[in-house]
C-alpha positions as CSV (number, residue, x, y, z in Angstrom):
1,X,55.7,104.2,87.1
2,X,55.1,102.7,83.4
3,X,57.7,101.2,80.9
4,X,57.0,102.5,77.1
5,X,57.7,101.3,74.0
6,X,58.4,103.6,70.8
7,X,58.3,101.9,67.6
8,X,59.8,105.3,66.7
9,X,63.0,105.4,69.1
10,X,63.8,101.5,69.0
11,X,63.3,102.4,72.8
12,X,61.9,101.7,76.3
13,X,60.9,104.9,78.1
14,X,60.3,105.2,81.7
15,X,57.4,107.8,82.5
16,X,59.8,108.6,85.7
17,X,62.6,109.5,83.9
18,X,61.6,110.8,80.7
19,X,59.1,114.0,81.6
20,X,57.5,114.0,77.7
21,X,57.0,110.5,75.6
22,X,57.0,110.6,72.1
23,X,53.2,110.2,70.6
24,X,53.5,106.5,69.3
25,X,54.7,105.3,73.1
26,X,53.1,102.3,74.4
27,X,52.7,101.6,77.6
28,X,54.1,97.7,78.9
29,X,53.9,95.5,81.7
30,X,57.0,95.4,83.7
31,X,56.4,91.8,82.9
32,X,56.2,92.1,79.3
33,X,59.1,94.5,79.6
34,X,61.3,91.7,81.1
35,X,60.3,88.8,78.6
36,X,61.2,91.3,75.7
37,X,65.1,92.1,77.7
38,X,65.4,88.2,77.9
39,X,64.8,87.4,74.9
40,X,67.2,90.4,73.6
41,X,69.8,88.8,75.7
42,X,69.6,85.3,74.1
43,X,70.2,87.1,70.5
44,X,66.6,87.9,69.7
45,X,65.3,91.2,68.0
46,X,62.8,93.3,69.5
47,X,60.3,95.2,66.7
48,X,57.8,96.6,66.6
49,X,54.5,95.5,64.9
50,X,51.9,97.3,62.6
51,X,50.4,98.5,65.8
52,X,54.0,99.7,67.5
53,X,53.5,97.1,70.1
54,X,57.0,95.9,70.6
55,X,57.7,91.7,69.5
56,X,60.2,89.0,69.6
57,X,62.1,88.3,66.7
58,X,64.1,84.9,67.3
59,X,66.8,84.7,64.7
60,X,67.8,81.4,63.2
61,X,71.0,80.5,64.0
62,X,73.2,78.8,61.3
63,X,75.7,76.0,62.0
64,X,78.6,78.6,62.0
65,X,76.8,81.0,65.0
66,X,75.6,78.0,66.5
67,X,79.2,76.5,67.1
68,X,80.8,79.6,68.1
69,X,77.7,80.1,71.1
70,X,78.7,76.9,72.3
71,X,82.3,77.4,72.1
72,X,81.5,80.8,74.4
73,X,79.6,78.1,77.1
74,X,82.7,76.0,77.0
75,X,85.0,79.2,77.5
76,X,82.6,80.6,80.2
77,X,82.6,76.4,81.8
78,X,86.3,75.9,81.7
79,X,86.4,79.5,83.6
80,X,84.4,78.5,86.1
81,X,85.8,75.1,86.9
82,X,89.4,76.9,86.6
83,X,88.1,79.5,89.2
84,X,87.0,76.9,91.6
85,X,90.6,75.1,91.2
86,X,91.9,78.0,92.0
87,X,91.2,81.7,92.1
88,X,93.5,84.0,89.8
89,X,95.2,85.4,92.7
90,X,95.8,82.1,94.7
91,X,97.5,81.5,91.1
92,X,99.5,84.2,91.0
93,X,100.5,83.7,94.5
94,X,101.5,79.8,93.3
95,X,103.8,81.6,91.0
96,X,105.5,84.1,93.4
97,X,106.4,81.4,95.8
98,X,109.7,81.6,97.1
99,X,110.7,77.5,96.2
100,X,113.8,75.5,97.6
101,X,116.4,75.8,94.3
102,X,116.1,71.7,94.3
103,X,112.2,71.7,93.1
104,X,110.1,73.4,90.7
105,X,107.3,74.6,92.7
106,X,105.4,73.8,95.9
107,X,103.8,70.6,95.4
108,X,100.3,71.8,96.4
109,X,100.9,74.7,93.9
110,X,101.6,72.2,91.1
111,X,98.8,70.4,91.8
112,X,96.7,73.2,91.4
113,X,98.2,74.0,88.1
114,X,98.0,70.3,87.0
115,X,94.0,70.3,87.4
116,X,94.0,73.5,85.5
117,X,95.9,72.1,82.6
118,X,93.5,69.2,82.7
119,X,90.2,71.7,82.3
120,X,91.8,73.2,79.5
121,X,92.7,70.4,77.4
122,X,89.1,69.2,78.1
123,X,88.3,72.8,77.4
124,X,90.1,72.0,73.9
125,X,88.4,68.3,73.2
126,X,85.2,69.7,73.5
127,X,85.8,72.7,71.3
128,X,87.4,70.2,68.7
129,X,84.3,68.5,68.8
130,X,82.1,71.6,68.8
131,X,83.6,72.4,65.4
132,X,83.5,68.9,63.2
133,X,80.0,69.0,64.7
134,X,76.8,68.4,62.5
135,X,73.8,70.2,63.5
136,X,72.0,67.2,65.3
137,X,75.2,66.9,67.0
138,X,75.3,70.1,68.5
139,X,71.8,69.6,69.9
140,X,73.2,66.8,72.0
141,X,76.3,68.4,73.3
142,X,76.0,69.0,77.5
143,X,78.7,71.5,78.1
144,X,78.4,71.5,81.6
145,X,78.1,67.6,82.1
146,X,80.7,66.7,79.1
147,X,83.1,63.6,79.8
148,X,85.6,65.6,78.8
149,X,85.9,67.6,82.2
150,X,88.2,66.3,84.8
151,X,86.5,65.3,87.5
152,X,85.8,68.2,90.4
153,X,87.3,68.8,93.2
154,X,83.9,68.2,94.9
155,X,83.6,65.1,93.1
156,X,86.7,63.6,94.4
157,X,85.5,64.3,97.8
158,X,82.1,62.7,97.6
């Protein structure tokens, strides 16, 4: 099995799959095959050069594209610290509890929901800061490790 490039396609061909490859295929390491995907995944462009040999193209982000991939890592963060709170269907569970009509909800229910109202106001500091940002700024902003975040569950336990 080989991987092929065509500058021609914009495509990866598999000599498995694909029983005729066009005449300006290269073939790739599966190596080489996976270093081009990765950087396609982090936004880069994959061309191909005078030769047809595929390359990476990083692309400069500006300020604006730069903000909004780091308000995607605080969505994605707040998500997951909001999943290990609770799971969407312990949550909708919380909020199907049948309660006594003297109380709002269960107390371990609304404690649940309290720590997820405090990940998403952190969730909204950080994006506030994200976006008055300077560039130099942005370099120095540790979503996963912000101050804003509440601290864990597993951090309360240690």
């Amino acid at each position: 099995m080989a991987i092929h490039y065509s500058a021609s396609l914009h495509a990866f061909l598999d000599d498995t799959i694909h029983a005729t490859l066009p005449d300006d295929a290269i073939a790739i390491t599966a190596a080489r095959h996976a270093e081009l995907l990765a950087a396609q995944s982090e936004g880069a462009l994959i061309i191909a050069n005078a030769a047809g040999r595929p390359q990476i193209r990083r692309r400069t982000a500006n300020l604006t594209d730069r903000r909004t991939a780091l308000v995607r890592h605080v969505k994605r963060e707040a998500a997951r610290r909001i999943e290990a709170i609770s799971p969407i269907w312990q949550q909708l569970n919380d909020m199907r509890l049948p309660v006594p009509s003297d109380s709002a909800m269960e107390p371990a229910a609304a404690a649940r929901f309290t720590a997820i109202d405090a990940v998403r106001v952190a969730s909204n500091i950080i994006e506030d800061a994200i976006a008055g940002a300077t560039a130099a700024q942005l370099d120095l902003i540790d979503i996963s490790n912000h101050p804003a975040w509440p601290a864990s569950v597993e951090d309360a336990d240690a």
